[in-house]
N, C-alpha and C positions, 0 to 999 in steps of 0.2 A: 483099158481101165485108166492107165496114166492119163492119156488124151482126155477125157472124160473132168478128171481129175485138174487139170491145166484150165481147161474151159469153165469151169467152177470158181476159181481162182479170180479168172480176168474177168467173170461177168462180177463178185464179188467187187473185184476191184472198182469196174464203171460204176455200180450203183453206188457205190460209197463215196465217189466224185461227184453223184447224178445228186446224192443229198446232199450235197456241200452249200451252202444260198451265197451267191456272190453278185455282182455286177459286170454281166456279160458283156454289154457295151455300154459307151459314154461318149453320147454324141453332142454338140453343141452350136448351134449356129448365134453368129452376136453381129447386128447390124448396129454401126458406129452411123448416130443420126449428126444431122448439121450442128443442132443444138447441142450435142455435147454427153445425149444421155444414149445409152446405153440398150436395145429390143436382142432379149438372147432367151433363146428358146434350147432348152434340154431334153435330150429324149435320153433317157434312162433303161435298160433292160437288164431285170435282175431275174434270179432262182428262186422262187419262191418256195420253203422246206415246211412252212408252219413252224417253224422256231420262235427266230429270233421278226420276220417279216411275217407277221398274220394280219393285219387291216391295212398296212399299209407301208410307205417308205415317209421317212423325213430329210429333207434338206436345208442344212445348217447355211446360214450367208450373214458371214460380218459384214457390220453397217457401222463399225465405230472403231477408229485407228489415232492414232499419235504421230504428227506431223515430223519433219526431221527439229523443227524449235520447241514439242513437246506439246503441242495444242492441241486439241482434242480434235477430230475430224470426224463427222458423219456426213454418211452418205445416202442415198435416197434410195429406197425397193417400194415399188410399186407391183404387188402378183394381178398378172391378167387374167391366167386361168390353168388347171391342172384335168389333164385326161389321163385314162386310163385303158388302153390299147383301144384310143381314137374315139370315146366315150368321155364326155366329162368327170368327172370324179368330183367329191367333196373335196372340201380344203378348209383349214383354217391356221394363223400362226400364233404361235408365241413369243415371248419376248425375252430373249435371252444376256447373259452378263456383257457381250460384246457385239449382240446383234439379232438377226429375228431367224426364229425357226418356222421351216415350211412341213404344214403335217400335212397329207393326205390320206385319202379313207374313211370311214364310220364306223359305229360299233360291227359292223358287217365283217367277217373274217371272208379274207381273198380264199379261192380255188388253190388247194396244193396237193401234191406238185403240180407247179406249173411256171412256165417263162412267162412274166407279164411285162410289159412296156408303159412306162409313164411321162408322161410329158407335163414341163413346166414353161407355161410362161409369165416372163416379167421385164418390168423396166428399172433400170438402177442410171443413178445420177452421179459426177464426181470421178470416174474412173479414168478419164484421161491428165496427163501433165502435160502441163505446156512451160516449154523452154526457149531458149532465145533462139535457138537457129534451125529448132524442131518440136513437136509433137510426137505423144509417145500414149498407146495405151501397155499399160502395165498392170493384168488384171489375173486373178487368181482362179483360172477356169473353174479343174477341177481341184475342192479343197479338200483339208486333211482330218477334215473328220467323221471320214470313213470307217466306218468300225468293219467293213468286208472288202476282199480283192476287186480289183477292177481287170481285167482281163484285156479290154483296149480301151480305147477310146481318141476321138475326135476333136476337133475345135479349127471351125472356118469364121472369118472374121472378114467382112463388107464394107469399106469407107463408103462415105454418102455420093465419092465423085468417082471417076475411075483414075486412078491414080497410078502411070507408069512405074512398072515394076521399079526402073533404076532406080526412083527417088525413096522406097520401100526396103527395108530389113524387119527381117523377122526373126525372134530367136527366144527361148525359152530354158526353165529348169523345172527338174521334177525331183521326189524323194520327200522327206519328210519337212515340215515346217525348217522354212533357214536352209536347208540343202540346196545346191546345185548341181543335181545330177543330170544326165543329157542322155536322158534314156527315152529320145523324141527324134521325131525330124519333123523341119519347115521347110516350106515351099512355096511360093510366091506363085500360082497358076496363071491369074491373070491379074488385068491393069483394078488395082483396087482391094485386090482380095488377096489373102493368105491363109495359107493353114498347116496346122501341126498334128501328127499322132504318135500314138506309142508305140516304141519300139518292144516296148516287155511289160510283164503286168505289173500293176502297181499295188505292194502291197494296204494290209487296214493302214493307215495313220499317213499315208503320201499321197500326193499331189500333185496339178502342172499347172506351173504358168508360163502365160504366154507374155511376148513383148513381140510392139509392133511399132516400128518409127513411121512417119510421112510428115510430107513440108506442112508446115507453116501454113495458114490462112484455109486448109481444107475445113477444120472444126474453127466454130467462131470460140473464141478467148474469153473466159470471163470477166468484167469491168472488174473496177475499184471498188465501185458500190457494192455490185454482188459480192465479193471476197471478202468485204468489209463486213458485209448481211448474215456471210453465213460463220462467218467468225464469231460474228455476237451470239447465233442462235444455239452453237456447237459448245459455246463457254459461257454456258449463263452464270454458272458461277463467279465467273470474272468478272463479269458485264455489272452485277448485283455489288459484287464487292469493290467496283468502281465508283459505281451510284452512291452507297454506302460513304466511301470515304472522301467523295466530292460534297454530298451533306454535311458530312461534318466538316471539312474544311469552311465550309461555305457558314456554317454557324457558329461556329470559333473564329471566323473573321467578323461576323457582325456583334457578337459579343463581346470580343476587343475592339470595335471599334466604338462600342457603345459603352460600354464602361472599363475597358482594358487600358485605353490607353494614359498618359498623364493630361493632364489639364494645359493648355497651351498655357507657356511663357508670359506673366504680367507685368508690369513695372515692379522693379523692385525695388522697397524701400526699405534701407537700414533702420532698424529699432533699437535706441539707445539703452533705453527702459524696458523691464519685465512688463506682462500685462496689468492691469489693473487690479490691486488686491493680490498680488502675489510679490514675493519677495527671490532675490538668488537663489538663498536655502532651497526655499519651495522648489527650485523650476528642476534645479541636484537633483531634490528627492525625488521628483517626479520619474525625473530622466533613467536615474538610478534603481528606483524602486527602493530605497534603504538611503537611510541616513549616515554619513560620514565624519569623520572633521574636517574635509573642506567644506561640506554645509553649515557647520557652525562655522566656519573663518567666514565666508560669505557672508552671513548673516551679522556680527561683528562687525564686518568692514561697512554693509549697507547699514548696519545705524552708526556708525560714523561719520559715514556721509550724508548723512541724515541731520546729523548732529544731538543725536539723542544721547553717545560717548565720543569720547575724544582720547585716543589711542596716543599716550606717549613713551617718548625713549631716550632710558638714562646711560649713554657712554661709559666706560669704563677702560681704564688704563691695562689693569693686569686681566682681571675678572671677564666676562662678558658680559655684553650692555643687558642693561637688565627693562623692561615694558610693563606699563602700567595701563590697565583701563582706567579712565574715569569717567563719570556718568557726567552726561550735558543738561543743557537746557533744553528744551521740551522743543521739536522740528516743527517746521512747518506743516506737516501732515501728521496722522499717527499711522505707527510701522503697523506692518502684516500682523496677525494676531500671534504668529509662531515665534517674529523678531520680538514682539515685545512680552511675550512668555522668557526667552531667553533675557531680556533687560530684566524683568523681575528676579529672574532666579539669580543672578549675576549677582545685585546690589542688594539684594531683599533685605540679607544680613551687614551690609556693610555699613558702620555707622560715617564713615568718612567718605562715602561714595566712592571708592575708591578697589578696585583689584589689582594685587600686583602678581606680575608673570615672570617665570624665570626662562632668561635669552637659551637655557642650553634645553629646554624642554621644547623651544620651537622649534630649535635648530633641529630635534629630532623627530620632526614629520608632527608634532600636537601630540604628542603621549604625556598626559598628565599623571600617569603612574609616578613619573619620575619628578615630577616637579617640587620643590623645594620650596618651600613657605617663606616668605619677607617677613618683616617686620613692619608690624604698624608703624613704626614712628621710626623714622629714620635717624641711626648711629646706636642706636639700642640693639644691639645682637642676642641679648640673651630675651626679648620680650618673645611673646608667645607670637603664632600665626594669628594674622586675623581672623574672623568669621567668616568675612567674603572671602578671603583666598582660602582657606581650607574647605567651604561648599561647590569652592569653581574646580579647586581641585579634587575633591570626591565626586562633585557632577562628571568631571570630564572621565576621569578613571572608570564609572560604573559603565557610564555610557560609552564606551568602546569596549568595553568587557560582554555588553548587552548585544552591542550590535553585533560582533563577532559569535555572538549564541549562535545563530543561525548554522553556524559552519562548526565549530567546536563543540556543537551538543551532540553530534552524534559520535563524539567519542566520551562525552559525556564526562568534560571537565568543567563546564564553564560554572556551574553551583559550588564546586570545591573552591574554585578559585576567585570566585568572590568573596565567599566564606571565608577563604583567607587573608584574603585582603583585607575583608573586614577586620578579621582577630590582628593582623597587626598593626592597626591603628592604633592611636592615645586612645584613652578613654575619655578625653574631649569629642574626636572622629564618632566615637560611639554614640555618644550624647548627641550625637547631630544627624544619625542617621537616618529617621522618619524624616527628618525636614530636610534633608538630600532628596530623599524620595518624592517628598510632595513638588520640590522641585523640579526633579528629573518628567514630573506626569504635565508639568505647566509645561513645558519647553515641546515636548509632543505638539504634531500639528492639529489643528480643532479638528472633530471628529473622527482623528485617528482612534483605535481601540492599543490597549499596553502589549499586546503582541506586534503590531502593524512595524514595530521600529524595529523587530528580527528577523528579516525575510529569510525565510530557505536558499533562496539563490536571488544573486545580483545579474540586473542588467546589463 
């Protein structure tokens, strides 16, 4: 009855081995051709349970690696054709994140149980390196995306000449992606050929590869051209985003040269005089965008020069020298329409043609706030200001109180403090304020508008 009982047991056990689907052997033959490619035929023998293998097996082959300088490297698979225990078989692949998958089979579900045998063949391109003092194939027989054991398996490898063993090593790893395990032997049989097997089975997720050295000049070398050829086809991206940026280079040069660059060098000729129709003042405001007191000095000095006034100056012992405008005889030309706006507003009021200036009001950069009224008639201290200097000094005062709006309005003093200025004037100043004003509007550039003399911001 025990006996009985034991043989129960062990035949359980076989069949529970007998359904396990794995890959019984893994054989591989690879003929290394002159040209460099690669004729490697697989024979496959798996357990077929009806699980996980019912129409058929797939073999995974990367086609697409990163060089040691990061470049992207494909390599060529060509399938010649797939049997099925010495029967063709269907096939078709897909195309995967790192390279192509090989199916075989149809909707047709394989015979199970059953051991079947499949054979693959194809060609791949790119698998050998070349070095300076050797050649080397360095190829990833069996890979690791095995999802079942492998039990043995083979890989014999054929150079295209026969090549003496001494100049020949061979030598491999196995285990998972990245490992170097040496659960293999190689062996050098004869002149030309090597080959390796497994020493133990290799679990789902491991692998073997092989390496093979021989001299020099057996496989022909790829040129410059080729390596150059297949660089560009392998990184189109790069290729694309070169083109790209040689376009543009290439149209940013022709459009600085076409209106980028400056105008070649002409004679140059010093110009003593403003253009035609424009005066100093003018060119300040231009420059400036807003109007200053060196525009008005400008303007001042060019009809002086002009001779339209005549700018003099009375010495003083204790005092400071004290400067008088007075209005000329009429220029050889007539001034700018802006200089002779300021010549009217200057003299408009003055019955003697005459404005006087006080020396400590220059000295202080042209602030007429501060200027101090003369006397018409000289030796008389207590006679009143004149007309014209009380309008030149309330022109000047309003007019840098205006111009500075632009900057002091937004704290929003500049109305008070005209307002103030106003209230503390005589009440002569009072009486004279619209015709300051119709002044202040003549002295404006032609077709300037009454805002145009407050800029927001200066040049």
């Amino acid at each position: 009855m025990s006996q009985l009982l034991v043989l129960a047991l062990l035949l359980a056990c076989v069949c529970t081995v007998r359904a396990e689907e794995r890959v019984l052997a893994y054989d591989i033959d690879v003929e290394v051709r002159a040209d460099g490619a690669l004729d490697v035929t697989e024979r496959i023998t798996v357990n077929v349970e009806g699980n996980r293998i019912r129409r058929g097996i797939y073999r995974d082959f990367p086609t697409r690696y990163r060089d040691r300088y990061g470049n992207r490297v494909v390599v060529g698979l060509q399938v010649l054709g797939v049997e099925r225990d010495g029967a063709n078989e269907p096939w078709f692949t897909e195309n995967l994140g790192n390279g192509v998958r090989i199916n075989t089979g149809d909707d047709s579900f394989l015979p199970a149980p059953a051991e079947h045998t499949f054979t693959l063949r194809y060609r791949t391109t790119r698998q050998l390196g070349f070095f300076g003092d050797h050649d080397e194939l360095y190829w990833n027989a069996i890979g690791t995306g095995w999802i079942f054991p492998i039990l043995s398996g083979t890989v014999t490898a054929r150079l295209p000449v026969p090549v003496p063993v001494a100049q020949m090593s061979a030598e491999g790893y196995t285990g998972p992606q990245g490992a170097k395990g040496q659960a293999y032997a190689a062996e050098l049989p004869d002149a030309g050929t090597a080959r390796w097997h497994l020493t133990q089975p290799l679990a789902p997720g491991e692998g073997l590869t092989v390496v093979l050295t021989f001299p020099k000049g057996i496989v022909a070398a790829p040129t410059t051209q080729q390596r150059l050829f297949w660089f560009l086809r392998d990184n189109r991206g790069v290729l694309m985003a070169t083109i790209g940026w040689l376009l543009l280079l290439a149209f940013c040069v022709y459009e600085w040269r076409r209106v980028g660059r400056d105008p070649r060098k002409g004679i140059v000729i010093a110009r003593y005089e403003p253009p035609e129709g424009h005066g100093p003042a003018n060119l300040r405001y231009l420059q400036r965008m807003g109007y200053d007191t060196r525009c008005f000095s400008a303007a001042v000095l060019n009809l002086a020069v002009a001779g339209f006034m005549r700018i003099s100056r009375e010495p003083r012992l204790i005092k400071k020298d004290e400067w008088r405008l007075e209005r000329g005889a009429a220029g050889t030309k007539p001034p700018a329409p802006s200089e002779a706006g300021l010549l009217d507003a200057l003299f408009v009021r003055s019955t003697a043609g005459a404005v006087d200036l006080n020396n400590k009001q220059r000295a202080r950069g042209g602030r007429p706030e501060q200027q101090e009224c003369q006397p018409a008639a000289a030796g008389d201290r207590r006679a009143q200001c004149s007309a014209a200097s009380r309008d030149a000094a309330a022109l000047f005062q309003v007019e840098r109180l205006e111009h500075r709006q632009g900057r002091a309005h937004r704290r929003g003093g500049i109305p008070d403090r005209i307002d103030g200025l106003r209230r503390r004037g005589s009440d002569r100043h009072r009486r004279h304020r619209c015709a300051v004003r119709r002044d202040i509007d003549r002295v404006r550039l032609p077709g300037a508008r009454a805002d145009d003399r407050r800029p927001q911001a200066h040049g």
